[in-house]
C-alpha positions in Angstrom: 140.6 93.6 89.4 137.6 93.1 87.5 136.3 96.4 86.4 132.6 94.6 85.4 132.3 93.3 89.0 129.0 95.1 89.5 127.5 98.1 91.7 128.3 100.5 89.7 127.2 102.0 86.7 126.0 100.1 83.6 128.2 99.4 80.5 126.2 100.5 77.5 126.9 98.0 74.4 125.5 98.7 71.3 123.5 96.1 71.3 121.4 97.5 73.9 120.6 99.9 71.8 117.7 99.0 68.9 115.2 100.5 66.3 112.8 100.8 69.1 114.9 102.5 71.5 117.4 101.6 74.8 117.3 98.4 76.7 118.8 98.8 80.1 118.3 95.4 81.6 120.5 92.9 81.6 123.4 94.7 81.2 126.9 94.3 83.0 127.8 97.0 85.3 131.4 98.2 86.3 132.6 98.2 90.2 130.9 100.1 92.4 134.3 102.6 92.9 135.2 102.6 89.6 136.5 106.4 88.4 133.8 107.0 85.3 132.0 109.9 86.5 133.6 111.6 83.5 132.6 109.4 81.1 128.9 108.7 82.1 125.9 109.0 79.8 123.7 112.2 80.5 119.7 112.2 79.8 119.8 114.2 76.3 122.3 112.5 74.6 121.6 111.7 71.1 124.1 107.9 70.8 125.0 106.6 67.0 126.4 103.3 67.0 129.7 103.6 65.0 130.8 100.0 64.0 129.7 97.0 61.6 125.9 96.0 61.0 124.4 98.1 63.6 125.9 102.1 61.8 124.1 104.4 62.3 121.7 103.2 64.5 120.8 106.1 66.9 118.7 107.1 69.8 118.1 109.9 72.8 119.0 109.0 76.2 115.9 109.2 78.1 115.5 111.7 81.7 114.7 108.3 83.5 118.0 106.3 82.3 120.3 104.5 85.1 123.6 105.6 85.2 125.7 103.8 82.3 129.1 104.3 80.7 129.6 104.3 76.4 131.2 101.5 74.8 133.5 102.1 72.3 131.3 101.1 69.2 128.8 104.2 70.8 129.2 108.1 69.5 127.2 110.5 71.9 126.4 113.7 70.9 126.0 116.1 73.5 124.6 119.7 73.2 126.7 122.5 75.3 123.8 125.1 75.0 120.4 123.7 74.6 119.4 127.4 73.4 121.3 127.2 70.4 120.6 123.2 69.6 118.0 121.5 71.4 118.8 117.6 72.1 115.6 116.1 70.8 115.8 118.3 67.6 119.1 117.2 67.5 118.1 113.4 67.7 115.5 113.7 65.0 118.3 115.0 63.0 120.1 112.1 63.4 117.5 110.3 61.9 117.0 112.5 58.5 118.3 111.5 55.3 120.8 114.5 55.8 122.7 112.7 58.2 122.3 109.0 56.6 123.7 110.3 53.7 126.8 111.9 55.1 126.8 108.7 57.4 126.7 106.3 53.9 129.1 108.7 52.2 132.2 108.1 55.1 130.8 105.1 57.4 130.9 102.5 54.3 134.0 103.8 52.6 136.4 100.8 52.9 136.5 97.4 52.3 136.6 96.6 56.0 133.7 96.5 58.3 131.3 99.4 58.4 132.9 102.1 60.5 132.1 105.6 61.6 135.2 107.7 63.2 134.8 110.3 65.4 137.0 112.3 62.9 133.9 111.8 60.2 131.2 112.9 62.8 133.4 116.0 63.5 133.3 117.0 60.1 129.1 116.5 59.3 126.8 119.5 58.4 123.7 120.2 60.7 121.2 122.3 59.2 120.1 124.5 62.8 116.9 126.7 62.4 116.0 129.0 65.2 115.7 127.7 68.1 111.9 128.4 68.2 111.1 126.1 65.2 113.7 123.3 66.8 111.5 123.0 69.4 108.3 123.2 67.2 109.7 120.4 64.9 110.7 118.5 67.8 107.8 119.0 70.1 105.5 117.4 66.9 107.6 114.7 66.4 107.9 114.1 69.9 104.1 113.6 70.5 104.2 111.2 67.9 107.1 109.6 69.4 104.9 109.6 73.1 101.7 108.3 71.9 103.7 105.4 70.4 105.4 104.8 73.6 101.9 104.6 75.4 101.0 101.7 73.1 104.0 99.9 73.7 102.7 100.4 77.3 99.7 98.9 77.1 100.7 96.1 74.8 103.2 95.1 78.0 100.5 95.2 80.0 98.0 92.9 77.2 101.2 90.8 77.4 101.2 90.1 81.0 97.7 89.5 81.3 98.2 86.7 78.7 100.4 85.4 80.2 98.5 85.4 83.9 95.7 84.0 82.4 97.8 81.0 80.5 99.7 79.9 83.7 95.8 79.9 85.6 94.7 77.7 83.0 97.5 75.3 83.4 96.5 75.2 86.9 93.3 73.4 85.5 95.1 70.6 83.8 98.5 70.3 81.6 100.5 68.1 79.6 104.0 68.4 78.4 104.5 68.5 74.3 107.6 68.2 72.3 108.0 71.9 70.4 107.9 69.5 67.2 104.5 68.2 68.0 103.0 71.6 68.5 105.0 73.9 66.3 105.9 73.8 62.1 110.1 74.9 61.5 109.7 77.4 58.5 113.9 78.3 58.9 114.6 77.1 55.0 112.7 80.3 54.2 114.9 82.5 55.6 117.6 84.8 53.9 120.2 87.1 55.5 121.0 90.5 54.4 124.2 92.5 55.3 123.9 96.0 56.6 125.3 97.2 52.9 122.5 95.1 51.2 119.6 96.1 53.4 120.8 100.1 52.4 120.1 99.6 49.0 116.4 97.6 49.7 114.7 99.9 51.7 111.2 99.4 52.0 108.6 99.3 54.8 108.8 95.0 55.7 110.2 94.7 58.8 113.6 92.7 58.8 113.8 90.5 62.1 116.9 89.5 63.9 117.0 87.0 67.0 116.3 89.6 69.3 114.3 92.1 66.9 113.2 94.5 64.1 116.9 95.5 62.6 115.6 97.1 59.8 113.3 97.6 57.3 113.4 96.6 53.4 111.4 95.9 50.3 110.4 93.0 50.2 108.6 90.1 52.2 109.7 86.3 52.7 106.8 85.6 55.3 102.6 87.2 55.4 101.4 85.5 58.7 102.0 85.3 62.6 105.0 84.1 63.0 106.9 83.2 66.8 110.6 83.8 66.2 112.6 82.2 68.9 116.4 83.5 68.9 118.9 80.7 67.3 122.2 82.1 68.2 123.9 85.2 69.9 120.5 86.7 71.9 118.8 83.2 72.7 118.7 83.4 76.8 116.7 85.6 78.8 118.3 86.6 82.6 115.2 84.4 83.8 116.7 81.3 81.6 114.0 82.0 79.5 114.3 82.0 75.5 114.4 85.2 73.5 111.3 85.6 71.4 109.1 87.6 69.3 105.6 87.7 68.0 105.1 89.0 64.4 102.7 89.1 61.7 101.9 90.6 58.1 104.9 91.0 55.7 108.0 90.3 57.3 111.2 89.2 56.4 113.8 87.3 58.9 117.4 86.5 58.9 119.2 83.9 60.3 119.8 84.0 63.5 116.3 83.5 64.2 114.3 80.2 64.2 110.6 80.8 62.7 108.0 78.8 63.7 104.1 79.0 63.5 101.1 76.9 66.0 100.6 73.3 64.6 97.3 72.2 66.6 97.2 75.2 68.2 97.3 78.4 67.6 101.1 80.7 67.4 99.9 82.8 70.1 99.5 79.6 72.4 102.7 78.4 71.1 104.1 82.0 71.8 102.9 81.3 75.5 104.2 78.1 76.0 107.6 78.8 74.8 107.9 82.3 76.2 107.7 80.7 80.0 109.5 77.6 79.4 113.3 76.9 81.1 116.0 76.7 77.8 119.1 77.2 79.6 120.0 73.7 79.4 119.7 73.5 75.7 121.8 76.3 75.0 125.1 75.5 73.4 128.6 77.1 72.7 130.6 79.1 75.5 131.7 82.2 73.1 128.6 82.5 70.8 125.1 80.9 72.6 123.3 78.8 70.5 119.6 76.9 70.4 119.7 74.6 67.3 117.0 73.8 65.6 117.1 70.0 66.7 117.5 70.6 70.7 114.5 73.2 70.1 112.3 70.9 68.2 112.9 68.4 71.2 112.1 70.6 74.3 109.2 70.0 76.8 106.8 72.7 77.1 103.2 72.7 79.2 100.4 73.6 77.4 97.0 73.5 78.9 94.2 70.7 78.7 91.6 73.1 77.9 93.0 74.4 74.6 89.5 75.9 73.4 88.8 77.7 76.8 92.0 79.6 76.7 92.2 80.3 72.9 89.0 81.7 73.1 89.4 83.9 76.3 93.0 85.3 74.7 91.9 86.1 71.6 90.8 89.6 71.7 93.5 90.2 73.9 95.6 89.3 71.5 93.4 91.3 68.6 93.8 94.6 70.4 97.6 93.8 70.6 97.8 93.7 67.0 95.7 96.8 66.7 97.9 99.1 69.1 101.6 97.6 67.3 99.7 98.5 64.2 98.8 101.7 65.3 102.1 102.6 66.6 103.5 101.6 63.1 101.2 103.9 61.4 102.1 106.8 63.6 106.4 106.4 62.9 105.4 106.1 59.2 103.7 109.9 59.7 106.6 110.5 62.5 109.2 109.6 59.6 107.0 111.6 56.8 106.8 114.6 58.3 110.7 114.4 59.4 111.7 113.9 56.1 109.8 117.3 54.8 110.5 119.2 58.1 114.7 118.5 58.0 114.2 119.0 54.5 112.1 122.5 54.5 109.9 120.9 52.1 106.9 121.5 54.4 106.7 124.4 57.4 106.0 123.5 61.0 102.7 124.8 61.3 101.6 123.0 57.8 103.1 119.4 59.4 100.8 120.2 63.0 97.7 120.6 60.8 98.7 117.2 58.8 99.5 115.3 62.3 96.3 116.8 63.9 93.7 114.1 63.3 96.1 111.0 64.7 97.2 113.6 67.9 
């Protein structure tokens, strides 16, 4: 019997899980009667990934999640008495340079792949103040953490009304382009990193995967608005759709990721026209999926006749976009300030609330 035949609870992979939080959708689920109650995820949990690239990567299992199982390259933490260690302080914990160094110290200790045992977790040091100021530090770092979330909120909603007003105008007139005719390849510019190399450049440039911000480090390849269109492993959406991303400033993307910019028009149209287009058939390899770089250059996408109209009508959409990611970036870099000097005692609770006041 196939234990991933579906109606039951969802199998949690590790790549579900990203800088930016959980991803529950398009994930496999096990059979409906399949005996996992044990071994289900719980709202709370603070999850570490355990092996290769991804270490270390952690995040808190939210009160709305669907009922999943753990794969084996996921760690959950789980607190038996929220009195004595709350969850959420416990997440931001997991996030301090208390825990990454402990982490670096066992997880890249061999010549094999990254790997953190259960053993090693066991045996790390949590610093627990009352349970007063755990809720203090993690009720301030938590409204940071919300008011981020809201953006992301409303720049999914800026998203969709892009997109509603692109497929309106193409009700007005449309033409089919090559993505070569309408697109420049920038992919010679790119450079991987390994998870080993990016721990010794940290810095604050986003570093881009196919499917999204892995990391950060400290330095940039790219300064401008870039559409990054998934080249192999993420490439296909459930809808058939590709996987892509809109970025801009300072960035710096690996390889897995084809990097292209508007030729003609501009990279948000492109983003459009690409984001809705069917790439299924283009996809090749049956164990790892792949777009190359020739099959993308020669797919069809509909772009509208009136390119001025709808360039003009999306671009403050598009501005206050940019402003709210932005924002939301400026509000982890305090988020991640103020957890450094909290974790660390550096700076009292009440001292970090007077600092955070004026973006709260």
């Amino acid at each position: 019997m196939n234990e991933l035949s579906g109606g039951g609870p969802l199998f949690l992979r590790a790549g579900a899980l990203s800088e930016s939080g959980f991803s529950f959708e398009g994930l496999e689920s096990f059979a409906r009667d399949a005996e996992l109650e044990r071994k289900q995820g719980q709202p709370g949990d603070v999850v570490i990934t355990t092996k290769g690239n991804s270490i270390g990567r952690v995040g808190l299992v939210p009160e709305d999640a669907p009922a999943f199982v753990y794969s084996p390259h996921l760690s959950y933490w789980r607190s038996l008495n929220p009195r004595i260690v709350q969850p959420r302080y416990l997440y931001y914990w997991t996030r301090s340079a208390a825990f990454r160094t402990q982490m670096r110290a066992v997880g890249f200790n061999t010549d094999m792949a990254p790997y953190l045992s259960l053993r090693d977790q066991m045996q790390m040091l949590v610093a627990l103040p009352s349970s007063d100021e755990q809720g203090r530090v993690a009720g301030l770092l938590g409204a940071l953490d919300d008011k981020i979330v809201a953006n992301e909120r409303t720049v999914a909603c800026l998203d969709a009304l892009s997109s509603t007003q692109f497929e309106k105008e193409l009700t007005l007139g449309r033409r089919w382009r090559k993505v070569e005719d309408i697109a420049a390849f920038h992919n010679r510019l790119r450079i991987p990193l390994s998870a080993r190399e990016r721990e010794v450049r940290r810095g604050s440039v986003p570093y881009y995967g196919a499917a999204g911000r892995l990391d950060f480090v400290d330095a940039a390849l790219f300064d401008e608005p870039l559409l990054l269109v998934g080249e192999d492993g993420s490439v296909l959406r459930d809808d058939d759709g590709p996987v892509v991303q809109y970025v801009w400033g300072p960035s710096w993307v690996n390889n897995h990721a084809h990097v292209l910019t508007g030729q003609g028009i501009s990279t948000e149209l492109l983003l459009l026209a690409v984001r809705r287009s069917t790439v299924a058939p283009i996809v090749t390899g049956a164990v790892q999926p792949k777009i190359s770089m020739g099959k993308l250059k020669a797919h069809l996408v509909e772009i509208p006749e009136g390119l001025s109209r709808i360039e003009a009508e999306l671009s403050d959409v598009f501005r206050l976009h940019r402003s709210l990611v932005e924002e939301s970036c400026k509000l982890a870099q305090i988020r991640d300030a103020l957890l450094s000097v909290l974790m660390s005692g550096k700076v009292k609770v009440r001292e970090a609330e007077r600092a955070a006041s004026e973006v709260l």
